[in-house]
Structures are given as structure tokens and as C-alpha cells.
Steps between C-alpha positions, in 0.01 A plus 500: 500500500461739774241316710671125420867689658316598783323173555842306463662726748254414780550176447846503468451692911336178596715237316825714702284495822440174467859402424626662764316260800584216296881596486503572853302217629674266319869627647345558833349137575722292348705289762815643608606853556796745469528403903585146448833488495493675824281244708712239378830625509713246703483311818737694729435782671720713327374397156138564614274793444332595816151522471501938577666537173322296329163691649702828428547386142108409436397836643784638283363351193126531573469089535345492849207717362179303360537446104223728437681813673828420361314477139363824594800635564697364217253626236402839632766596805336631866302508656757423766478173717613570869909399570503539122750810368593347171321772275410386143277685269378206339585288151204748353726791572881286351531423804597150567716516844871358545660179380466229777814317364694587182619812620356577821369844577500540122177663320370256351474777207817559496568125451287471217650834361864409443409156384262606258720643231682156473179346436399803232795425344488136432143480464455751252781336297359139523145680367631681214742235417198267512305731261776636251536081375131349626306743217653494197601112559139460597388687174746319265397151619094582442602613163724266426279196630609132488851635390861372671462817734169432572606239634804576683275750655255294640827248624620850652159545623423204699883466646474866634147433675593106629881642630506527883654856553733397767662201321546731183671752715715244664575370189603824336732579832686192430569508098592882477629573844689156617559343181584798310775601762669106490482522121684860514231648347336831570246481795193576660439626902333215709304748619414792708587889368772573672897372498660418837560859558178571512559760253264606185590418205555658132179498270711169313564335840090526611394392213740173520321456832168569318501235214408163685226609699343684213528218271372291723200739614424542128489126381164465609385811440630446141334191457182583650494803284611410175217233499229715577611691208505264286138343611380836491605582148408197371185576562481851374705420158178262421273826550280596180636887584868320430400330190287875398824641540762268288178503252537879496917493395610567862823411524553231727745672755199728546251264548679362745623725708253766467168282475592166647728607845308727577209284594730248559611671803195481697583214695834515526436847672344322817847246537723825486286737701480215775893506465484868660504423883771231435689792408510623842454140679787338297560155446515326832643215355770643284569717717570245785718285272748740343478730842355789360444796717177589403143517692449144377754366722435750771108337515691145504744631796208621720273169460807326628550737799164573588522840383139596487508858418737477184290175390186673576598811342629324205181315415281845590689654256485224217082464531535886461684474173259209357221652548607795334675318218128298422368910478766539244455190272127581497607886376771337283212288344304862351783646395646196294175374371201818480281251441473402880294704722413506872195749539 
């Protein structure tokens, strides 16, 4: 086990080396540019940008330097580049410079820092949601195969997978926020996690804010889930250690849960692992639709501003976390099933 971690962890150096050109060519050759806006500001003279500051802004930013140096410079910091004084250590050191737009001057650390706990929070509900209803509805369906809940399941199942986050969402915002207030019933938040005071709420209040994106984050996931499980126990209830064990006077609850999850497990593990670095990525799209403050929506911001160091440190961060989330599963793997070894 020793030699396969130490294996996987050089590769996992060259799959996050390898990540990082491709993030960084890919935001740095596209067409466009955070400068843009500026070239083409207007036609008079007073709404146009002479072309000094614009030339002060690229040498500001690093854009007038070859794509090579400023990779260079965004990875690892110095050396130093001549009319250059922006210091940066470098994304290797957490270093990923200042927000370009969003909040100028900002750390982009910083950025992702006070959004991130918004995210935590309704990610790590939509997951466990997801998990406290997809198992055991996943393990009562396998058991009870061909039943009425079987299939209600699988109708659950395949509407869950086939529904378009954002229309669900939108559809949710209108029924229990607009409807619900014309009908003088009580009502959800639009959206958002804050009132028009800008003030934080009471644990009740947040979580009034929290229930439509987290039921909407956690249909698929539900879905998804709960039919893995039951696949995966199908196929494990029709195992001759199963029938050894009923055959033995096992009670069924036993067999079960103690023989038949178990194994059972094994590939669900690799769709809730992989659900780790959404946890700090969010849900762009839900996010976006019920105005969530989270990183998800931050990402979506700087694409649409041309924020490159928030994007790029957002997607640095996110190959980061899958990488180490596949070392996981593969760990999760031994412990859940002994028989599976990597020497």
C-alpha cells in the first residue's frame, strides 16, 4: 500500500502540473480580455481610454509580458520582469494575486475565503440530504424488487436525472415563493442569504433561505444515488455468500445490512467521493439561479468579467481537490471491501 500511495502521489504532481498550463492557457488565449471594455469604451473623447492607461494597466497586470513569463510568474512568483513591481509568490505558494474585477485590489484568497462558507453550507446539506434518503430508498427498492416503490423509485429516478436544474429551480421560486405569498400562505426567499438589510439571519431564517437550493442540488444527486444502490444491491442480494447466509438462520435485517451494503457500497463510494470538490466548487448553476453567494457563483461572476485570477484560482483549486478525492475513493475501496488490494 505504501509503494502504490507513493506512486499515485507522483502522478497526482503531474496530473496538477499538467492542469495547471491547461487552465491557464485556456483563460489566457481565448479572445477577449479583462481590457476590452477599455479599448472600446465610447466614441468621444471623454468616454475614451487613452492608450497610456491602457499600457499602464497591461504592465499593471503582467499582460504586455510574453505568455510564457506571465505563466511563469503566475505559477511560481519572480523572478522579476523589468518595470514589473507587482510581487507574487506564486499559486504554488496560495498565492493567486488580486481580483481584476469583482472587488478590485481584493486577494483573490480572500474572495474565495468569505464565499466559501456559503458554499460549505449548502453543499454539505444538499450531500447529506442526498445520502440520508438515496440509501435506504435505494436498499428498500433492490429488496423489494418489482414492487409499487420499486417503481415509484425508478419514476423518481429517471425525473431527477432528465430535470434541467435551472427550470426546476425556477419552478420551485415560483410555487413556494410567488404563489405561496398570493395564496396567503407561508413562503419561501427568492433567493440570496441575506434580507434587504443586509443583515444575518436567525438559524430558522437561513435555513428558510437554505431549502430551495438544497432541494434542488439534491434531486439529482438523489436520483443518481438511490439507483446505483439499488443496481448495486441487486446484484449482491443474488450472491451465493447471501443465500449461505439466509441458509445459515441470519436474520434478514443482518444480511442485509451487514453482508449485502457493505459490498454494495463499492460503487456508490466513487459517485460520492467525486461529490467532494463540488463541495468547495458549488453548484454553478443553482447557485446562479437562486443568487447564492457561494464560490459557485463567484467562478460564474469572474467568466463574465474577465476575472482571470479568481477563475483561474477557482479551477486550480478544484483539479486540486479531484485529484485528491480519486486518492480517497481508491483508500475508501480497502477499507470497505479487504478484499481489494493495490501492492
Amino acid at each position: 500500500m505504501t509503494a502504490y500511495l507513493i506512486r499515485r502521489i507522483l502522478q497526482m504532481t503531474i496530473v496538477v502540473f499538467l492542469s495547471t498550463v491547461v487552465i491557464f492557457l485556456i483563460l489566457n488565449t481565448v479572445p477577449g480580455g479583462p481590457l476590452d471594455g477599455l479599448r472600446f469604451r465610447g466614441t468621444s473623447s471623454r468616454d475614451q481610454v487613452s492608450q497610456e492607461d491602457i499600457a499602464r494597466l497591461e504592465r499593471q497586470y503582467d499582460l504586455d509580458l510574453p505568455i510564457w513569463q506571465r505563466y511563469t510568474r503566475w505559477l511560481i512568483g519572480y523572478p522579476k520582469v523589468p518595470d514589473h513591481d507587482n510581487t507574487k509568490r506564486g499559486v504554488l505558494r496560495l498565492d493567486f494575486g488580486e481580483s481584476w474585477a469583482i472587488s478590485k485590489n481584493t486577494p483573490v484568497l480572500e474572495l474565495i475565503k468569505s464565499r466559501l462558507p456559503n458554499t460549505l453550507l449548502l453543499m454539505l446539506t444538499a450531500t447529506i440530504l442526498s445520502l440520508v434518503v438515496a440509501i435506504p430508498v435505494g436498499v428498500y427498492s433492490a429488496v423489494r424488487q418489482y414492487s409499487a416503490f420499486d417503481y415509484a423509485v425508478t419514476s423518481f429516478s429517471f425525473f431527477g436525472q432528465s430535470m434541467p436544474v435551472f427550470w426546476f429551480g425556477l419552478l420551485m421560486v415560483i410555487l413556494f415563493a410567488h404563489k405561496f405569498r398570493e395564496w396567503g400562505l407561508p413562503y419561501l426567499p427568492t433567493g440570496g442569504l441575506y434580507n434587504e438589510r443586509n443583515v444575518t439571519h436567525t438559524i430558522v431564517e437561513r435555513i428558510r433561505y437554505l431549502v430551495m437550493p438544497a432541494t434542488v442540488l439534491s434531486l439529482l444527486s438523489m436520483a443518481t444515488w438511490s439507483r446505483f444502490t439499488r443496481a448495486s444491491m441487486l446484484e449482491v442480494i443474488r450472491q451465493d455468500y447471501i443465500r449461505t447466509a439466509r441458509a445459515k438462520g441470519v436474520k434478514e435485517r443482518v444480511v442485509i445490512i451487514k453482508h449485502a451494503l457493505r459490498n454494495a457500497l463499492i460503487p456508490l463510494i466513487t459517485l460520492v467521493v467525486l461529490q467532494l470538490p463540488n463541495i468547495f466548487s458549488g453548484a454553478i448553476i443553482t447557485e446562479t439561479v437562486f443568487t447564492w453567494p457561494g464560490t459557485g457563483r463567484l467562478y460564474f461572476d469572474a467568466l463574465g468579467r474577465a476575472d482571470w485570477p479568481v477563475a483561474m484560482a477557482f479551477l486550480f483549486i478544484t483539479a486540486i481537490l479531484y485529484v485528491i478525492a480519486t486518492l480517497i475513493r481508491d483508500v475508501a475501496y480497502v477499507i470497505v471491501d479487504p478484499r481489494i488490494r493495490f501492492d
